[in-house]
C-alpha positions as a printed Julia matrix, in Angstrom:
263×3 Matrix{Float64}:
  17.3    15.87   -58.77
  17.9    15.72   -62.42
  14.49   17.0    -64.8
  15.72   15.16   -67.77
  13.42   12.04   -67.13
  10.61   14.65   -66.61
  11.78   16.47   -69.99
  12.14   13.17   -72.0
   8.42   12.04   -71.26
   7.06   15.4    -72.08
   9.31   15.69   -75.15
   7.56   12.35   -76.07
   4.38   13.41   -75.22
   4.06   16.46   -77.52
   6.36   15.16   -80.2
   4.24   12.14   -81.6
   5.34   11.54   -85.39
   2.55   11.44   -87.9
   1.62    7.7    -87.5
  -1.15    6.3    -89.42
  -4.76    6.43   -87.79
  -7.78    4.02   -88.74
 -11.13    5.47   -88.45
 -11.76    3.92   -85.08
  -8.54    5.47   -83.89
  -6.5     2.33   -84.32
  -2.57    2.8    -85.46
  -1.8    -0.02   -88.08
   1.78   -1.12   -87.78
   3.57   -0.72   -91.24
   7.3    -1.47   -92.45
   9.07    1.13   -94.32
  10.89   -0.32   -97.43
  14.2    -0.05   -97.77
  15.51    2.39  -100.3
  18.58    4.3   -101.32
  18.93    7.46   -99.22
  18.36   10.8   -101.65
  19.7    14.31  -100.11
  17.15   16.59   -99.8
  18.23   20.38   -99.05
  20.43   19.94   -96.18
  19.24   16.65   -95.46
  22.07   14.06   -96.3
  21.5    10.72   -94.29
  18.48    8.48   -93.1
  19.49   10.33   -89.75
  19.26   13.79   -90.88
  15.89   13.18   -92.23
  14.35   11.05   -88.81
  15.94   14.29   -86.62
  14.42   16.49   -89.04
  10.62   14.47   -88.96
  11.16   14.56   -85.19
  12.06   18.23   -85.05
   9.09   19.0    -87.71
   6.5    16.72   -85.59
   7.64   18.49   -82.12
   5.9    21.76   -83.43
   3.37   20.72   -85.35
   2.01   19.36   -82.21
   2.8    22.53   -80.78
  -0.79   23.31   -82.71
  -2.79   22.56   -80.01
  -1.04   25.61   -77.95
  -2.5    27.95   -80.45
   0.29   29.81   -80.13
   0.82   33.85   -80.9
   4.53   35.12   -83.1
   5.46   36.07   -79.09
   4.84   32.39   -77.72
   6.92   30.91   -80.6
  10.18   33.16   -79.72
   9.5    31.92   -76.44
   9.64   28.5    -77.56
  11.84   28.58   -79.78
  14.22   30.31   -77.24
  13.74   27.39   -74.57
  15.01   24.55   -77.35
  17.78   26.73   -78.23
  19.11   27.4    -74.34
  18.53   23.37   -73.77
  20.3    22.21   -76.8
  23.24   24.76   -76.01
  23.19   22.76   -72.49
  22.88   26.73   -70.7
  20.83   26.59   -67.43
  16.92   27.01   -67.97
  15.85   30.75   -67.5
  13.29   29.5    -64.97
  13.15   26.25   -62.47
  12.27   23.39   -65.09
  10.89   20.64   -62.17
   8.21   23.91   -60.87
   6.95   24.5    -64.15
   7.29   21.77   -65.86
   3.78   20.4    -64.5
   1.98   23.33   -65.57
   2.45   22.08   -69.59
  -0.59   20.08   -69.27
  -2.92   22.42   -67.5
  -1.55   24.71   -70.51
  -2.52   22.45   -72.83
  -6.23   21.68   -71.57
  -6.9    25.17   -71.59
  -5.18   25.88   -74.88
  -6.79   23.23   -77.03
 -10.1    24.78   -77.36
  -8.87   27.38   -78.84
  -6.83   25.64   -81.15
  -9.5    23.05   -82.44
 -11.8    25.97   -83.03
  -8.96   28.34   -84.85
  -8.52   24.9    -86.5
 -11.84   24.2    -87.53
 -12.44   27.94   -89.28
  -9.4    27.52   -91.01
 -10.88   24.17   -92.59
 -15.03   25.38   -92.95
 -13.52   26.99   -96.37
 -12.46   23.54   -98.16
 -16.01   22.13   -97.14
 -18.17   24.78   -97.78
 -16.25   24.59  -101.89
 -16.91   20.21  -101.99
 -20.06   21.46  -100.35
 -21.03   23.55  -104.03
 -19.47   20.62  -106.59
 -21.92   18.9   -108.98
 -23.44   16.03  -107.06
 -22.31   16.51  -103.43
 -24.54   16.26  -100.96
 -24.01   17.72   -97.44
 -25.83   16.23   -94.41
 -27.4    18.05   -91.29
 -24.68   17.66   -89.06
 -22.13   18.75   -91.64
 -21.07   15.41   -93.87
 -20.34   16.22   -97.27
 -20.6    13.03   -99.75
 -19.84   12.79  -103.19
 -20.35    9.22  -105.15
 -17.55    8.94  -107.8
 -18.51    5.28  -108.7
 -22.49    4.22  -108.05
 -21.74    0.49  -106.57
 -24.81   -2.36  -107.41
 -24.82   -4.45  -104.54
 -25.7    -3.91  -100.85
 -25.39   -0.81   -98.42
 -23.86   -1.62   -95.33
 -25.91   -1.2    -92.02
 -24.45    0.88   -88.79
 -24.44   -2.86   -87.32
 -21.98   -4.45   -90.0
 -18.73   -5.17   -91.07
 -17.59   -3.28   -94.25
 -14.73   -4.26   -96.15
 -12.86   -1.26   -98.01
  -9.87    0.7    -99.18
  -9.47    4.12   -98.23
  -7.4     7.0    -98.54
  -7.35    9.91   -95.27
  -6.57   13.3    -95.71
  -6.6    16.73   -94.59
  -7.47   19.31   -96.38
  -4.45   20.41   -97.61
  -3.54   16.81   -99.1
  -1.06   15.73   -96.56
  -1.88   12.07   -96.47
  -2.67   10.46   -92.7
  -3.63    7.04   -93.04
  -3.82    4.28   -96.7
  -4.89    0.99   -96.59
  -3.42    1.31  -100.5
   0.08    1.74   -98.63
  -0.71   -1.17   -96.32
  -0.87   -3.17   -98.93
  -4.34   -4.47   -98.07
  -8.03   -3.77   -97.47
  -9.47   -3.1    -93.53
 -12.48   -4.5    -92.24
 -14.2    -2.08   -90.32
 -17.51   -2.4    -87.89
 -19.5     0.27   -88.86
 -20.5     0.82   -84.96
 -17.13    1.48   -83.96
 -15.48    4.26   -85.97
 -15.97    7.49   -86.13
 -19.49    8.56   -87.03
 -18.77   10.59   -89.91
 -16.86    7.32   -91.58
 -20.15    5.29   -90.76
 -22.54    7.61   -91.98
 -20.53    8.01   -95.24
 -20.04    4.52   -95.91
 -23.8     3.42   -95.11
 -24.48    6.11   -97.81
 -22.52    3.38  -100.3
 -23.51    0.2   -102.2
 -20.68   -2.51  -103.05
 -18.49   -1.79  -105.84
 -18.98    1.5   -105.37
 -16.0     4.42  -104.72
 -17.11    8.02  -103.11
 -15.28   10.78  -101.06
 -16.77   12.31   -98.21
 -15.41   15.44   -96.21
 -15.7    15.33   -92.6
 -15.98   18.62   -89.88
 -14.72   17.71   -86.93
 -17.79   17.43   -85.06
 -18.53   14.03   -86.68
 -14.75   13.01   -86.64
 -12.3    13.46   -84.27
 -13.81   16.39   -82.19
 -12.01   18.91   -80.52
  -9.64   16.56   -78.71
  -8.09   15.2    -82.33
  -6.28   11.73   -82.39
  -2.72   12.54   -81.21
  -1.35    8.68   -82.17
  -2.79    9.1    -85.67
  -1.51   13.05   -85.86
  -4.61   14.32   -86.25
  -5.29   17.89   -84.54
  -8.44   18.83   -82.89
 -10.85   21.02   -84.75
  -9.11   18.97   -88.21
 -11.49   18.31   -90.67
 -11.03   15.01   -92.53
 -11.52   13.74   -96.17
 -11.44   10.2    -97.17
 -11.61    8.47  -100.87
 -13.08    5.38   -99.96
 -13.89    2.09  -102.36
 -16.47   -0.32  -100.97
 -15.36   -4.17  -101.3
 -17.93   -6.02   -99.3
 -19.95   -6.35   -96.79
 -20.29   -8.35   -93.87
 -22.46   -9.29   -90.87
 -21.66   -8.45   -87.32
 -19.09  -10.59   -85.52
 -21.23  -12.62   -82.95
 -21.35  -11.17   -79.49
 -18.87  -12.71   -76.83
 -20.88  -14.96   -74.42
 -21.58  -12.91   -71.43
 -19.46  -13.16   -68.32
 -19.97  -14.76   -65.34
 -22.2   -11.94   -63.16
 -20.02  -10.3    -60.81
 -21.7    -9.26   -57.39
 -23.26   -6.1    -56.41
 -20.58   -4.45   -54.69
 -21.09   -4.58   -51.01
 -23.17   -6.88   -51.14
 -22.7   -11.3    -51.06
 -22.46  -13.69   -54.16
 -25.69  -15.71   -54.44
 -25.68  -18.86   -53.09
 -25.02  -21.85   -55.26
């Protein structure tokens, strides 16, 4: 039996490209404009540069294997014997399985390696003029004091943001959407509702978030977002709205095991 249907799901498994992520873990759709094609290094053709994003986004989500100088020989050797098309060193279909038993134990590790590696950007927003950091780790910092409302954990705020990491790399704009989201306070991640509820309309702040209070140790793999990452966001607050009313409530279903009610 041939592994290559195996190797193509785990290939697409770890190798998720950097799509945006909302704060509730949502992945807008967006349309890349059309532009001329500028070489770049080695990089001639639209092609070269998706193969090279693919390549680049295959082992950055190698992250989560927290892997030593050793393990990345190792892995490097396996994409070099597969894309040479020589027979795998060791039976592909009897090992394959073990990648995500590998991966559950691994990512622990990696989250927390991840995490230290981050504590140093927030303990420095922690220490500029006018941030204030939280008990369970939110830093805030108002760069524009809004007049109007504060938004409750139970509504609807309208905004445009701006997510990063702490190195800059950009993971999610509603400035390159083109438009502002509307986001339920009560379902995103609790360090974007705690920020935001910290805001009053027409105001703009940036808030630094560990990963306890974002994405935890298990990250966001459709938005690219690593476990143990923390998060910053600039944030502008637009409006805000009241909760979307509750759906009527279904038709009770019966007890299992036991009859409907009679009519």
């Amino acid at each position: 039996m041939s592994h290559k249907p195996w190797f193509l799901l785990a290939l697409l498994a770890l190798a998720s490209p950097a799509l945006a992520a909302a704060p509730d873990g949502g992945v807008p759709t967006t349309a890349a404009p059309a532009k001329p094609e500028v070489p770049v290094g080695p990089l001639k053709t639209a092609d070269d540069k998706a193969l090279y994003v693919l390549a680049y986004a295959t082992a950055h989500n190698w992250e989560v294997l927290n892997l030593s100088k050793a393990e990345q020989e190792i892995m490097k050797k396996g994409i070099a014997d597969a894309l040479a098309g020589t027979k795998p060193l060791v039976p592909v279909q009897e090992y394959g399985p073990r990648i995500k038993a590998l991966v559950e134990s691994r990512q622990p590790l990696a989250a927390a390696a991840r995490a230290k590696k981050d504590q140093p950007f927030l303990d420095k927003m922690a220490k500029e003029k006018g941030a204030q950091t939280s008990a369970d780790g939110l830093v805030y910092l108002s760069i524009t004091e809004g007049t109007g409302a504060s938004p409750k954990a139970t509504e609807v705020a309208k905004v445009q943001y701006r997510g990063s990491f702490v190195d800059g790399n950009e993971f999610d704009s509603t400035y390159r959407r083109g438009q502002p989201a509307e986001l339920p306070l009560d379902h995103v991640i609790p360090c974007w509702s705690e920020g935001v509820q910290k805001m009053k309309v027409g105001g703009k702040a940036k808030f630094a978030c560990p990963a306890s209070i974002g994405y935890k140790e298990k990250g966001e793999p459709r938005g690219g977002i690593p476990g143990g990452a923390a998060l910053i966001f600039e944030v502008e607050l637009l409006e805000v709205k009241p909760a979307p009313p509750a759906p009527p409530p279904s038709p009770a279903a019966p007890t299992p095991g036991m009859p409907p009610s009679p009519k």
